[in-house]
N, C-alpha and C positions, 0 to 999 in steps of 0.2 A: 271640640274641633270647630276651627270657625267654617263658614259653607266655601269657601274658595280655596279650602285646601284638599279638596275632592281630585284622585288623579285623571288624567283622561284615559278612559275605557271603553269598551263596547266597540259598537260599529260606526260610531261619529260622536266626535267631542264637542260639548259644551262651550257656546261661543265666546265667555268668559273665562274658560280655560286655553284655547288658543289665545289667546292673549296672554296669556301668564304664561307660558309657555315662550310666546315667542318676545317676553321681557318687554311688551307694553303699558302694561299695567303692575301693580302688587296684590299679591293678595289681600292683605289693606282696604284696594282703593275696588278690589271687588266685592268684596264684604260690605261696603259701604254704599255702591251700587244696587250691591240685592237687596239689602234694609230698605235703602231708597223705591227700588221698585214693587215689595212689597203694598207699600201706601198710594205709589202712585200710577201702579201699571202701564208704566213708561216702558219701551225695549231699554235692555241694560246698554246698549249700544249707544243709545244717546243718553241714560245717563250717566256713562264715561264720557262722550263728548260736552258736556254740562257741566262736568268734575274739572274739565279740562284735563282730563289723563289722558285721552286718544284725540288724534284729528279723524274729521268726516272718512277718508280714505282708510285708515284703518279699518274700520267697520267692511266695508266692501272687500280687500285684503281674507281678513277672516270670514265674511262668509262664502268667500270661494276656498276657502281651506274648507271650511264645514260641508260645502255640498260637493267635493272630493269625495267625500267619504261614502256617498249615496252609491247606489248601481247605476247605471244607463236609466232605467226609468225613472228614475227621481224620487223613490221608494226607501223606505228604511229599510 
């Protein structure tokens, strides 16, 4: 199984699964991201926008989808 075909679960999704989800990216081009961040402890956010898969704005987009998912206090 490659690591971007994990589905979204729990109490907040994975900010490279919102994107796959909302058809920004492919699985592909997130697999190729996390290898990438593996080595260079880059946010996966910029290295999709470094892939040129996402624009800046994207990024921001999803992480107001991710912090959706928090309580009022900003708490997992």
């Amino acid at each position: 199984m490659r690591v971007g075909e994990g589905k979204v679960s729990g109490r907040h999704p994975l900010f490279g699964q919102i994107l796959l989800k909302q058809s920004k990216i492919t699985v592909e081009q997130l697999d190729e991201a996390l290898e990438k961040q593996a080595s260079t402890r880059k946010y996966i956010g910029e290295l999709l926008v470094e892939m040129g898969a996402i624009e800046p704005g994207d990024i921001e987009k999803a992480l107001e989808i991710q912090r959706n998912y928090y309580p009022e206090d900003g708490g997992p």
